[in-house]
TIMAR-905863 format. One record per atom (N, C-alpha, C): residue number from 1; atom name; residue in one letter; x, y negated, z. Coordinates in pm, whole numbers, plus 50000, padded with zeros to 5 digits. Last residue first. Example, Ala and Ser with C-alpha at 12.3 -4.5 7.8 and 13.67 -1.06 7.14 Angstrom:
// TIMAR-905863
GUBA  nr atom rest     u     v     w
GUBA   2    N    S 51285 50225 50708
GUBA   2   CA    S 51367 50106 50714
GUBA   2    C    S 51290 49997 50787
GUBA   1    N    A 51319 50569 50780
GUBA   1   CA    A 51230 50450 50780
GUBA   1    C    A 51320 50330 50780
***
This chain:
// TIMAR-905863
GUBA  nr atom rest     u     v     w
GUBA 152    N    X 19910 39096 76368
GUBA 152   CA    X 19830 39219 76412
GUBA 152    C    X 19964 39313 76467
GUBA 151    N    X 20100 38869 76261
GUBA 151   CA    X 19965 38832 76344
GUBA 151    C    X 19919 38969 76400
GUBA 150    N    X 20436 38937 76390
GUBA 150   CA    X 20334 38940 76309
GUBA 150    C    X 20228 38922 76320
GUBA 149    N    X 20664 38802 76532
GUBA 149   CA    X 20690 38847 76430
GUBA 149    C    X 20567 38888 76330
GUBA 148    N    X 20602 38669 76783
GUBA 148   CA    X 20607 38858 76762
GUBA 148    C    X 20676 38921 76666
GUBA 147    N    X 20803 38467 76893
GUBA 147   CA    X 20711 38453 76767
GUBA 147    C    X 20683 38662 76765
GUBA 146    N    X 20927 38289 77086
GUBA 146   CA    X 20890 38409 77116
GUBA 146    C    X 20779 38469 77016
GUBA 145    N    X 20952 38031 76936
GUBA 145   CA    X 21098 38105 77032
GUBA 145    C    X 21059 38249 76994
GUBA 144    N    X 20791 37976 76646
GUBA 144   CA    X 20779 37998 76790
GUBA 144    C    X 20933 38063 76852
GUBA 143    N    X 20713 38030 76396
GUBA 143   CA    X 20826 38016 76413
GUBA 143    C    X 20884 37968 76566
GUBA 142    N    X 20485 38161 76251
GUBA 142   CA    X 20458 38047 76345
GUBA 142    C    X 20578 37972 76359
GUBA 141    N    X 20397 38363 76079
GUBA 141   CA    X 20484 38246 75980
GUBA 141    C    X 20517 38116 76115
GUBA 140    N    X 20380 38678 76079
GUBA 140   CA    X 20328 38557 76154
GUBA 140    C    X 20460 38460 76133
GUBA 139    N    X 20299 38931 75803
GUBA 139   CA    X 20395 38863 75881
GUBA 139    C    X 20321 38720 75918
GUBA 138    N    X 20070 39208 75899
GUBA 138   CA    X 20071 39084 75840
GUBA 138    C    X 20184 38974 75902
GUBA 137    N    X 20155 39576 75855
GUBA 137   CA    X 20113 39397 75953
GUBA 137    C    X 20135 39314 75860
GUBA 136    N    X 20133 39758 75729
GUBA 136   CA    X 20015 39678 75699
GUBA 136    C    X 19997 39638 75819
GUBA 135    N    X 20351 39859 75718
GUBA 135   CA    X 20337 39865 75599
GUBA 135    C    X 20243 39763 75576
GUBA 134    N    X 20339 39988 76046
GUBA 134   CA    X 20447 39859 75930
GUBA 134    C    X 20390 39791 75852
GUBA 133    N    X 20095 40055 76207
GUBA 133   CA    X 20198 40068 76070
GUBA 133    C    X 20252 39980 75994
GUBA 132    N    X 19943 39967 76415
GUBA 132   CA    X 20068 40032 76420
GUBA 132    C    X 20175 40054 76343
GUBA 131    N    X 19833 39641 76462
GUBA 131   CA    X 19853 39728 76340
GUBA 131    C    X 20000 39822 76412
GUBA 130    N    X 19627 39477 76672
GUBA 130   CA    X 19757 39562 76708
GUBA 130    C    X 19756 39678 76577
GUBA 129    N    X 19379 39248 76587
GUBA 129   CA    X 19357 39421 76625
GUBA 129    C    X 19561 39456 76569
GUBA 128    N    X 19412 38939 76643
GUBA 128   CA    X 19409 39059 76550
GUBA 128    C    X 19422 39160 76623
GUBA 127    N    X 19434 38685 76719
GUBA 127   CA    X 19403 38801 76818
GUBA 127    C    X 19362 38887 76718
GUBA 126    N    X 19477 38477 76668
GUBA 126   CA    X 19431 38527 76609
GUBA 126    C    X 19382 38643 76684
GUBA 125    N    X 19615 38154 76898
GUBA 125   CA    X 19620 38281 76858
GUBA 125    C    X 19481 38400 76805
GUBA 124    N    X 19581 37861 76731
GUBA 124   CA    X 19571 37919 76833
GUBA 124    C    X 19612 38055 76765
GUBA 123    N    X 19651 37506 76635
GUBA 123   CA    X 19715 37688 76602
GUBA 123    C    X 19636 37729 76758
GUBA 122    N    X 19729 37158 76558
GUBA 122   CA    X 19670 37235 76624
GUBA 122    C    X 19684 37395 76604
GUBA 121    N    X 20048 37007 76508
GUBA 121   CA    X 19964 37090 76426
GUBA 121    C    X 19870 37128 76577
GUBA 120    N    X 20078 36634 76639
GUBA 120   CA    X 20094 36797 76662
GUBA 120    C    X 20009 36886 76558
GUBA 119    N    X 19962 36384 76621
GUBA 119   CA    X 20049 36425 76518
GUBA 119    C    X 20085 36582 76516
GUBA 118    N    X 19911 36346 76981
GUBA 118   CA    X 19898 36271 76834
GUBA 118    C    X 20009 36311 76718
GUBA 117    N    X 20002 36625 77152
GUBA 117   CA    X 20006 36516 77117
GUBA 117    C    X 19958 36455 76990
GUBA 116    N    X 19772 36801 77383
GUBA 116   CA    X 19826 36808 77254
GUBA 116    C    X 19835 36644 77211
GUBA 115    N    X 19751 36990 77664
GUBA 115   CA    X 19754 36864 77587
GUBA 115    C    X 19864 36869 77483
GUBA 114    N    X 19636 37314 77597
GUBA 114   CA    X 19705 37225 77688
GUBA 114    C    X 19698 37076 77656
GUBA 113    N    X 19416 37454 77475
GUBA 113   CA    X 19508 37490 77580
GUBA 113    C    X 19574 37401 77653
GUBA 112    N    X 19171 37268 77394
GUBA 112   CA    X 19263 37237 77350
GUBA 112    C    X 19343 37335 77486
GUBA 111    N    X 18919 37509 77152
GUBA 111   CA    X 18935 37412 77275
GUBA 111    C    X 19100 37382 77258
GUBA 110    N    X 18682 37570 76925
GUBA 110   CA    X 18808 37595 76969
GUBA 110    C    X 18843 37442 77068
GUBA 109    N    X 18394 37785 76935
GUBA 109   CA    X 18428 37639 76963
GUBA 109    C    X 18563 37639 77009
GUBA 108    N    X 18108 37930 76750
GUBA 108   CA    X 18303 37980 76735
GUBA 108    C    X 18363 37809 76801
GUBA 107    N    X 17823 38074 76840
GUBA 107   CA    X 17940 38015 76792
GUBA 107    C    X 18062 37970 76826
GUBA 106    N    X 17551 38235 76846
GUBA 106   CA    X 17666 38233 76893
GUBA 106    C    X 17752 38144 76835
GUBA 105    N    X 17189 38118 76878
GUBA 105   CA    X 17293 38168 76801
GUBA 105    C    X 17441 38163 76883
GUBA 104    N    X 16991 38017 76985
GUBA 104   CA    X 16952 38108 76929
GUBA 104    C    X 17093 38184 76860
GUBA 103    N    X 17133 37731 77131
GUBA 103   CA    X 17017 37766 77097
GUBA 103    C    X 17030 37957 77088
GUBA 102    N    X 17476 37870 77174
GUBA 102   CA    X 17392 37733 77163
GUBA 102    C    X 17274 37796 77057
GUBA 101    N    X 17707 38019 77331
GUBA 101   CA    X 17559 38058 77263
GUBA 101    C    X 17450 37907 77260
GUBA 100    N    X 18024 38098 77213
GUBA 100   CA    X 17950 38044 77294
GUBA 100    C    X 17779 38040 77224
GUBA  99    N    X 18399 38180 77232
GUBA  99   CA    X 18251 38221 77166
GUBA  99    C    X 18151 38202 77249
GUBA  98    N    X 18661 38017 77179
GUBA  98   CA    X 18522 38041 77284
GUBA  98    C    X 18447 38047 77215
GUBA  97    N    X 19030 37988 77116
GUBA  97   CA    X 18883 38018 77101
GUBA  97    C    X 18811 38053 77206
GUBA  96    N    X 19270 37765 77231
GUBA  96   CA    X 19220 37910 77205
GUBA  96    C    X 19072 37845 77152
GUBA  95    N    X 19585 37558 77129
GUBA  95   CA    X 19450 37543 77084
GUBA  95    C    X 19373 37718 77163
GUBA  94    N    X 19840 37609 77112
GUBA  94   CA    X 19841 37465 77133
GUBA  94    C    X 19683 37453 77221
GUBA  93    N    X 20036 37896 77084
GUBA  93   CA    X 19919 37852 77041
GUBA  93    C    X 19918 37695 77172
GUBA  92    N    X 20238 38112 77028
GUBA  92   CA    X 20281 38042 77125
GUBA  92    C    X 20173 37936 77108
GUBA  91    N    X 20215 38229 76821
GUBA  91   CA    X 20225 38310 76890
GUBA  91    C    X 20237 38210 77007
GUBA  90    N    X 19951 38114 76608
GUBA  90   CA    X 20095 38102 76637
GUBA  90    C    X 20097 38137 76775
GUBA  89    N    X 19772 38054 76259
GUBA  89   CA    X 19791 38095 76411
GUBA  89    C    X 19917 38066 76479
GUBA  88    N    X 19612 37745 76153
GUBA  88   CA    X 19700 37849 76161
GUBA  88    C    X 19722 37927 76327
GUBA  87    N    X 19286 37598 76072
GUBA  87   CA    X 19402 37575 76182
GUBA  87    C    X 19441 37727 76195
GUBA  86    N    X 19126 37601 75819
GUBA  86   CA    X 19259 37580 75806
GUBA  86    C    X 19376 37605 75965
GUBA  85    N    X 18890 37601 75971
GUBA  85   CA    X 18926 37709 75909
GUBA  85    C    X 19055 37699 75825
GUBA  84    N    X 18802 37392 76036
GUBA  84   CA    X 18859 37429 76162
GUBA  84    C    X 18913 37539 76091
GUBA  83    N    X 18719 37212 75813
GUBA  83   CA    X 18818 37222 75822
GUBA  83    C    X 18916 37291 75931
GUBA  82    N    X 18398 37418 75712
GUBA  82   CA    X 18478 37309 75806
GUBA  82    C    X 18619 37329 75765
GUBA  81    N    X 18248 37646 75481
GUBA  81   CA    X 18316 37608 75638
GUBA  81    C    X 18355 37456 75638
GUBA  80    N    X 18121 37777 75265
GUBA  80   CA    X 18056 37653 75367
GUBA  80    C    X 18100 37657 75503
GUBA  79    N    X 18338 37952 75198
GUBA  79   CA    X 18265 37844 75094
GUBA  79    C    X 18195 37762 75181
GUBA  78    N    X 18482 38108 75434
GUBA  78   CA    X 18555 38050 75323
GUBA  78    C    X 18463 37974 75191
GUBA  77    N    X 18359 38095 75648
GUBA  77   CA    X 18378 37988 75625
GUBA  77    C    X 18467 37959 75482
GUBA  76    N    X 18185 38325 75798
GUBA  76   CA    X 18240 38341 75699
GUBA  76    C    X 18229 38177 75636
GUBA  75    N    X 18148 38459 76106
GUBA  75   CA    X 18124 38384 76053
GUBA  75    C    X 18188 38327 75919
GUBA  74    N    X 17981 38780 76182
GUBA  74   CA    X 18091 38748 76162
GUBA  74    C    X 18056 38607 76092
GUBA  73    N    X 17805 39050 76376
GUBA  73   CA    X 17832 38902 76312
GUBA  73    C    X 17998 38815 76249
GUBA  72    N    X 17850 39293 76544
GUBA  72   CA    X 17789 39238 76443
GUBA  72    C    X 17773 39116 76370
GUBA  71    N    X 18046 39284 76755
GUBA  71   CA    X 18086 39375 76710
GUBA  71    C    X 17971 39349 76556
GUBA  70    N    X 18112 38887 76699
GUBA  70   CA    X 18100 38971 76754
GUBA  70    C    X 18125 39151 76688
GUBA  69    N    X 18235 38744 76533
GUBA  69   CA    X 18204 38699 76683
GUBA  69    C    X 18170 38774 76779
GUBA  68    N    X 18552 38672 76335
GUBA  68   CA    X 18437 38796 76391
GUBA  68    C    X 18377 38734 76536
GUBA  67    N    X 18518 38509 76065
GUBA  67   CA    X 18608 38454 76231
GUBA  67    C    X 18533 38594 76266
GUBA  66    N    X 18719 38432 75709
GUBA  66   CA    X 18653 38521 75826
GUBA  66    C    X 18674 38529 75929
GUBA  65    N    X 18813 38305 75492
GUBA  65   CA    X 18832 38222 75652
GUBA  65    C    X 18686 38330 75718
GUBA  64    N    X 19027 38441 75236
GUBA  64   CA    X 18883 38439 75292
GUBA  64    C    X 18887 38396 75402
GUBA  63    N    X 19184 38313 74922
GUBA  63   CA    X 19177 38357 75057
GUBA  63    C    X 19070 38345 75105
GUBA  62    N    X 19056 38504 74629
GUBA  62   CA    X 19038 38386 74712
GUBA  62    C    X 19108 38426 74846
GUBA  61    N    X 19104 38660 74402
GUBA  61   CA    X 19229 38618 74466
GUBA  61    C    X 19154 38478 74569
GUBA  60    N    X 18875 38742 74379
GUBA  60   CA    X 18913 38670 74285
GUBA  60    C    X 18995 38611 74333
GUBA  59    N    X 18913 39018 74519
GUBA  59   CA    X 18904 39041 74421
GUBA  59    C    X 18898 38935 74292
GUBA  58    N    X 18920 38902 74731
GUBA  58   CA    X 19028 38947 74761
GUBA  58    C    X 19001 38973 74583
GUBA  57    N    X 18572 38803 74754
GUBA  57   CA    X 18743 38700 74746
GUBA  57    C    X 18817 38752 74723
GUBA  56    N    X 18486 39086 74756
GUBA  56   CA    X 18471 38993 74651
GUBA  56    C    X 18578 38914 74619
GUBA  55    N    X 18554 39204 75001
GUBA  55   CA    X 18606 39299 74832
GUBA  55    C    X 18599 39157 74730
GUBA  54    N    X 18453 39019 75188
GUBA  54   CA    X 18569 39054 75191
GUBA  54    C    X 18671 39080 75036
GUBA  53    N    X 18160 39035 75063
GUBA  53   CA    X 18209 38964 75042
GUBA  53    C    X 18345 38944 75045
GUBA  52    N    X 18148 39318 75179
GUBA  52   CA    X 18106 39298 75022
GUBA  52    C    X 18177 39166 75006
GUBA  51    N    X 18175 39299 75446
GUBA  51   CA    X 18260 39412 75353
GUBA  51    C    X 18254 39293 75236
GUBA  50    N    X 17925 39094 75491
GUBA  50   CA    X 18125 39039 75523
GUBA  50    C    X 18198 39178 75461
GUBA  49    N    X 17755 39277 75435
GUBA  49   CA    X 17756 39134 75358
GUBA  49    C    X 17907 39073 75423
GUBA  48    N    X 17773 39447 75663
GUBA  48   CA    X 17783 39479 75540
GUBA  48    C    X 17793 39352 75484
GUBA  47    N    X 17746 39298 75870
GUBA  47   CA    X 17936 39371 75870
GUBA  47    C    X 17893 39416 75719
GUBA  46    N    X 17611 38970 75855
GUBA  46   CA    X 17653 39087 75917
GUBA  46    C    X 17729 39182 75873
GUBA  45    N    X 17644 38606 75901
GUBA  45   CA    X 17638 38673 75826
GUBA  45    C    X 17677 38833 75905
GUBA  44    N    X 17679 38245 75933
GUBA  44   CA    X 17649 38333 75988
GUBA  44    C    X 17581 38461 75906
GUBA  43    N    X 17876 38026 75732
GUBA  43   CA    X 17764 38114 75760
GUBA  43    C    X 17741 38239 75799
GUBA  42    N    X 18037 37809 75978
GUBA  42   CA    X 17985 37839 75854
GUBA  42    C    X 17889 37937 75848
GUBA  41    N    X 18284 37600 76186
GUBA  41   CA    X 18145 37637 76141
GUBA  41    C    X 18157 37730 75988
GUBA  40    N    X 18394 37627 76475
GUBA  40   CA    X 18430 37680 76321
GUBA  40    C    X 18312 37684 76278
GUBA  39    N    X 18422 37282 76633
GUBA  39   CA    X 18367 37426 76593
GUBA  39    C    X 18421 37467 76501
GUBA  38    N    X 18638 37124 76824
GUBA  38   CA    X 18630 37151 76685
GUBA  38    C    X 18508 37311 76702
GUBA  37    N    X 18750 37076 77103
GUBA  37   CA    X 18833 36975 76977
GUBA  37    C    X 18716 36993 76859
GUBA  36    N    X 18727 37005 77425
GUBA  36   CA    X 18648 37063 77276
GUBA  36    C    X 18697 37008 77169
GUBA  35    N    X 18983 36992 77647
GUBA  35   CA    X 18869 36942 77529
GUBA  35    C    X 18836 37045 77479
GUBA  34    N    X 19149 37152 77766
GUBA  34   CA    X 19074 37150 77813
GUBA  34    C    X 18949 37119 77700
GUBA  33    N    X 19392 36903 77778
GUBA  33   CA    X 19421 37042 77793
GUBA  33    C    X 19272 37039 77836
GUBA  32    N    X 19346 36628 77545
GUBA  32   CA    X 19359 36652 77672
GUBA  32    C    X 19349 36786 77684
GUBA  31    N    X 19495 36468 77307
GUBA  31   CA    X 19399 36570 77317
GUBA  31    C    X 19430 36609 77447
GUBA  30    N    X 19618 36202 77100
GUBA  30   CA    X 19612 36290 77186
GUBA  30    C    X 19494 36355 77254
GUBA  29    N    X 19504 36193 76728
GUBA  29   CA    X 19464 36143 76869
GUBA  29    C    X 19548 36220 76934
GUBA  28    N    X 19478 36358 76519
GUBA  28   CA    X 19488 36226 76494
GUBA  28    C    X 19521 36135 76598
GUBA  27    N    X 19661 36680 76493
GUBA  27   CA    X 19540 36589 76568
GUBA  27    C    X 19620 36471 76546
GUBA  26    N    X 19570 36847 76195
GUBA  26   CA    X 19694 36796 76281
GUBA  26    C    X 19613 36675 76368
GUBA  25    N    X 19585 37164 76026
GUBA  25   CA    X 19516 37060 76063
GUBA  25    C    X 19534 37013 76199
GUBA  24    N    X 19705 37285 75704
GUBA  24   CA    X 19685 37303 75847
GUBA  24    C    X 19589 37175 75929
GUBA  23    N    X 19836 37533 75433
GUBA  23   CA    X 19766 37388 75469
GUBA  23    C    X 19736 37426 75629
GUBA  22    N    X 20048 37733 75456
GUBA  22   CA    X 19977 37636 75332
GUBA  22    C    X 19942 37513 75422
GUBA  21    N    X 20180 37818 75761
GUBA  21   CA    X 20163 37844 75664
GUBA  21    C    X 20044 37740 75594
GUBA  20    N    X 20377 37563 75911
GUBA  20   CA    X 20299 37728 75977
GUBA  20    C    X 20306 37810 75862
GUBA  19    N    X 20403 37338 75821
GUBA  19   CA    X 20535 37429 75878
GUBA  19    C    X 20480 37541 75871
GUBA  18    N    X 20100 37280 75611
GUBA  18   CA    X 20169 37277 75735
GUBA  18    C    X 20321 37339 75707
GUBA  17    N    X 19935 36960 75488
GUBA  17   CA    X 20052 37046 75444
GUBA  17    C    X 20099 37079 75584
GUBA  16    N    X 19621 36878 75629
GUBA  16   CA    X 19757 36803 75559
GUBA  16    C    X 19854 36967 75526
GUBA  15    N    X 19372 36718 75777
GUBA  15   CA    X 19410 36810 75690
GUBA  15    C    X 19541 36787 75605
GUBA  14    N    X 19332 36588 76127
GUBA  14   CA    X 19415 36515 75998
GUBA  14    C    X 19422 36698 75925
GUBA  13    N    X 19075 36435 76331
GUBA  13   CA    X 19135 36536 76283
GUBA  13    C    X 19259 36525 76148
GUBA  12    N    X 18854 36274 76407
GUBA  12   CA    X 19008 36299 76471
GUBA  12    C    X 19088 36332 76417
GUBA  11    N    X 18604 36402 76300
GUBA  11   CA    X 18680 36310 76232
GUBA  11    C    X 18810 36262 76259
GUBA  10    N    X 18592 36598 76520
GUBA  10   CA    X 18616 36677 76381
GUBA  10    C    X 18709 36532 76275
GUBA   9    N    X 18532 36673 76784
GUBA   9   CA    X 18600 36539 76676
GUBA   9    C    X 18648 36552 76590
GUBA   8    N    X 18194 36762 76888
GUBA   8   CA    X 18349 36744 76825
GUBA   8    C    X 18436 36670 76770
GUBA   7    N    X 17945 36697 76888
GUBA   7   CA    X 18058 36768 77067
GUBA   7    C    X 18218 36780 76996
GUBA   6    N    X 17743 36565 76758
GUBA   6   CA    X 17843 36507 76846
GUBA   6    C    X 17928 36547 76932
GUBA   5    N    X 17602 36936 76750
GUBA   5   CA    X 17595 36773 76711
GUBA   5    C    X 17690 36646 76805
GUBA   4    N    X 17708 37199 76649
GUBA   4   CA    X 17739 37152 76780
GUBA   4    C    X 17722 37022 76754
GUBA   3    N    X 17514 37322 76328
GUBA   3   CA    X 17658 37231 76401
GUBA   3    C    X 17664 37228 76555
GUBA   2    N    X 17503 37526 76052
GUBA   2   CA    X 17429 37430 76154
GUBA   2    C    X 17601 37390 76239
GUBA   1    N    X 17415 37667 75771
GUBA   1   CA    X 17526 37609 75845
GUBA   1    C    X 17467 37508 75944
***
């Protein structure tokens, strides 16, 4: 697990109970449209070892904070992540993602879309792969005007 050293304000930050879904994470500060709020950190890992691990959590009922960075990498924060791995999605998002290449590696740096007030949940959008079949979208808990109705 490595870091973006001083580029975030991670301590800004408030972990607390969301509206969205379970837990969420709520800026301490106002936030200017534009900032660097937050990396996702954790461990960098490839599509077999994210299967295996996927089967694993789901198999001890863990939720899993899997970010994909690419078509090979994926960053897997559900045991050595950050708290950026609580911020929910929502169809109408506060916050996006930037996949970016510091030193030798890619990583996950969420920025602020617009200005965000002191106390606001932070949320960006998930950008899930478009599920055609009912059966297996995942309902989106955002509650947005224009909410899709599901993350994929």
């Amino acid at each position: 697990v490595d870091r973006l050293a001083g580029r975030d304000r991670e301590q800004l930050l408030r972990f607390d109970k969301s509206r969205i879904h379970g837990w969420g994470v709520f800026a301490e500060e106002a936030i200017n449209a534009g900032d660097l709020i937050i990396e996702y950190r954790g461990e960098l890992i490839g599509n077999a070892v994210a299967d295996k691990r996927e089967a694993e959590y789901e198999k001890a009922k863990l939720d899993d904070y899997m970010f994909r960075i690419d078509a090979y990498t994926v960053c897997d924060a559900t045991i050595l992540g950050n708290v950026a791995r609580y911020i929910n999605a929502s169809c109408t998002p506060n916050c996006y993602t930037k996949i970016i290449t510091a030193g030798e590696n890619k990583r996950i740096v969420i920025y602020a879309q617009r200005d965000i007030q002191r106390g606001e949940e932070l949320c960006y959008d998930y950008k899930f792969a478009h599920e055609h079949d009912p059966t297996k979208r995942i309902p989106c808990n955002c509650g947005a005007p224009k909410c899709r109705g599901y993350m994929n």
